[in-house]
C-alpha positions as CSV (number, residue, x, y, z in Angstrom):
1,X,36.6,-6.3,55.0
2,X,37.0,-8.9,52.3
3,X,33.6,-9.4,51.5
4,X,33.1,-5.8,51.3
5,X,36.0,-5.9,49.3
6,X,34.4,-8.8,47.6
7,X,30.7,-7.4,47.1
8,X,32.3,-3.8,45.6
9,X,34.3,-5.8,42.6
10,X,31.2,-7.6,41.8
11,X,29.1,-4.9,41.7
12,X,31.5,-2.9,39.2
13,X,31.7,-6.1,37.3
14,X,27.7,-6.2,36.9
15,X,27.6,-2.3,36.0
16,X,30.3,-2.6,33.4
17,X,28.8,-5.3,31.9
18,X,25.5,-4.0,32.3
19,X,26.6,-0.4,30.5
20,X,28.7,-2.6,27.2
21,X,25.4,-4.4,27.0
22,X,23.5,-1.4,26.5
23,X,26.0,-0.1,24.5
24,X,26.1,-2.5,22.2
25,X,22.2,-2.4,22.0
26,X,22.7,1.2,21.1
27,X,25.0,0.3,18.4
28,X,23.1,-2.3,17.2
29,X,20.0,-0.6,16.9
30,X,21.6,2.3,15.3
31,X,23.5,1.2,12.4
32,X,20.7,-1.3,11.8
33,X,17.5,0.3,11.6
34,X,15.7,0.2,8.5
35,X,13.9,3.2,7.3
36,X,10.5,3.4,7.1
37,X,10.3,3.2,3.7
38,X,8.6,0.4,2.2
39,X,10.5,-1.9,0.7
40,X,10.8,-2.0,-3.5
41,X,8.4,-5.2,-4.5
42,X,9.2,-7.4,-7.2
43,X,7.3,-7.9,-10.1
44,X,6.1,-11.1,-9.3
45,X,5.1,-9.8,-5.6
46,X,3.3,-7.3,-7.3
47,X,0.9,-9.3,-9.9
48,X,0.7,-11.6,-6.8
49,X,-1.1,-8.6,-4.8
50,X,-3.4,-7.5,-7.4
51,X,-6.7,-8.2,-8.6
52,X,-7.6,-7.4,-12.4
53,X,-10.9,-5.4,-12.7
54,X,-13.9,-6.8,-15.6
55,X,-13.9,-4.7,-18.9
56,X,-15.9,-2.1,-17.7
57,X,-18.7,-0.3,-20.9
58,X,-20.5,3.3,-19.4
59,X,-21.5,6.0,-20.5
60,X,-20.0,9.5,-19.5
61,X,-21.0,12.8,-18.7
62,X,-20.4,13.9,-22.2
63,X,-22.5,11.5,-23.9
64,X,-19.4,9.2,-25.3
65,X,-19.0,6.2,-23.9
66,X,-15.6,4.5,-22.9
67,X,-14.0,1.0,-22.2
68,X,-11.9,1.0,-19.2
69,X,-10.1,-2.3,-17.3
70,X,-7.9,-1.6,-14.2
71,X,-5.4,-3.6,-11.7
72,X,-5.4,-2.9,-8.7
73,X,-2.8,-3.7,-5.9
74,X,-3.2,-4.5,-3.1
75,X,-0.5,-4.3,0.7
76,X,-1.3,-8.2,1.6
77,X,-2.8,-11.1,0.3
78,X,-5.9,-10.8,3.0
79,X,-6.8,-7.7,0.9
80,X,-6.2,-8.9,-2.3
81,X,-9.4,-11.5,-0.8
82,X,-11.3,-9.2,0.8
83,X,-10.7,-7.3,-2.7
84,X,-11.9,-10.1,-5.0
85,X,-14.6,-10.8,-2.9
86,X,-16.0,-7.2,-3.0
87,X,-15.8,-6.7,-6.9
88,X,-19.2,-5.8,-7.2
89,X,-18.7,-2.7,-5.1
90,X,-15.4,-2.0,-7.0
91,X,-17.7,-1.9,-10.3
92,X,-20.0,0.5,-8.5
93,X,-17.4,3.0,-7.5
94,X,-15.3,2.9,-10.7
95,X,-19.1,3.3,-12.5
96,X,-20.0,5.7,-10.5
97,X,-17.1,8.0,-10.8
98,X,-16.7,7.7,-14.6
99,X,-20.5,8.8,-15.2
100,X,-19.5,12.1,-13.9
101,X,-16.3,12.8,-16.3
102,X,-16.3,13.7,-19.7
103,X,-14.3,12.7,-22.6
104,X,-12.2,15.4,-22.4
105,X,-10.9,14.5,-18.8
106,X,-9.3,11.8,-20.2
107,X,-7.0,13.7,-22.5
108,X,-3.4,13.8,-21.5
109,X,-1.7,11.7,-18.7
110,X,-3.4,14.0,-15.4
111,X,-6.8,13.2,-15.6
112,X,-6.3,9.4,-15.9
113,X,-3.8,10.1,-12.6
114,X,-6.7,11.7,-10.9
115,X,-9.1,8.8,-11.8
116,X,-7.0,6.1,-10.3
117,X,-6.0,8.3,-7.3
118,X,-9.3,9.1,-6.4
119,X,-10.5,5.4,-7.0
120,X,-7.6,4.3,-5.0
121,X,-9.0,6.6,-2.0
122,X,-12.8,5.3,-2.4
123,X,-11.7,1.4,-2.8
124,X,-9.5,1.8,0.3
125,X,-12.6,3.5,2.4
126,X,-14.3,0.1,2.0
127,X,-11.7,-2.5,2.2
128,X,-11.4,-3.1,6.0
129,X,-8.2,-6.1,5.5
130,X,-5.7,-4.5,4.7
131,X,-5.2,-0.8,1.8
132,X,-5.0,-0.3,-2.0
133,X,-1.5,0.7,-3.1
134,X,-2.1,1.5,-6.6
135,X,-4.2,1.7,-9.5
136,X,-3.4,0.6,-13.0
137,X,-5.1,1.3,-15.9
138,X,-4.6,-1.6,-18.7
139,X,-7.6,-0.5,-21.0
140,X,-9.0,2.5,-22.6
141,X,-11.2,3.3,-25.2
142,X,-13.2,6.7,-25.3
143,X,-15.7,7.0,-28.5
């Protein structure tokens, strides 16, 4: 009878423990889980993800031409390579899409948003390291 006795203390020893453990996991977990939110980057982080485009010269739909320079940044630094190394394409898609604007699409705020959102979509559809974040526009000249 006394290692019966014995053997049922233990046992609700090991389940009490066993249930504050998981209690406090519960806790734990609870009060500190970080939301899926991506952090706030600081500048520095920032210009450290990004790769500056060339001073890009075409012509557009409308027979002006304009001068355009973008940054672009970049989730992690194996994209910001992969990135660099594929500035050739970059060129192509950001030539490509300004020959079919006009000058007129670039009056007002909306259609330079819609330029970098949609060159933000065809840059990440070839990157393969990592995703585009955003695109900044640091130059423009339409004539």
């Amino acid at each position: 009878m006394f290692k019966n006795k014995l053997v049922k203390i233990m046992l609700i020893i090991l389940i009490a423990l066993t249930l504050i453990g998981v209690t406090a996991l519960v806790v734990i977990n609870y009060f500190s889980s970080t939301s899926d939110e991506p952090k706030e980057l600081t500048i520095e982080e920032v210009i450290e993800l990004s790769v500056d485009t060339q001073e890009i010269t075409t012509n557009l739909l409308s027979n002006d031409y304009i001068r355009i320079k973008f940054k672009i940044q970049t989730d992690n630094k194996k994209a910001k390579v992969e990135l660099e190394k594929r500035d050739f394409q970059v060129n192509n898609i950001i030539i490509r899409e300004l020959s079919g604007m006009e000058s007129t699409d670039f009056e007002g705020p909306e259609g330079l948003q819609q330029l970098e959102d949609n060159l933000k979509v065809m840059i990440n559809e070839i990157l393969q390291n990592g995703k585009v974040v955003q695109v900044y526009t640091t130059s423009i000249i339409v004539q």
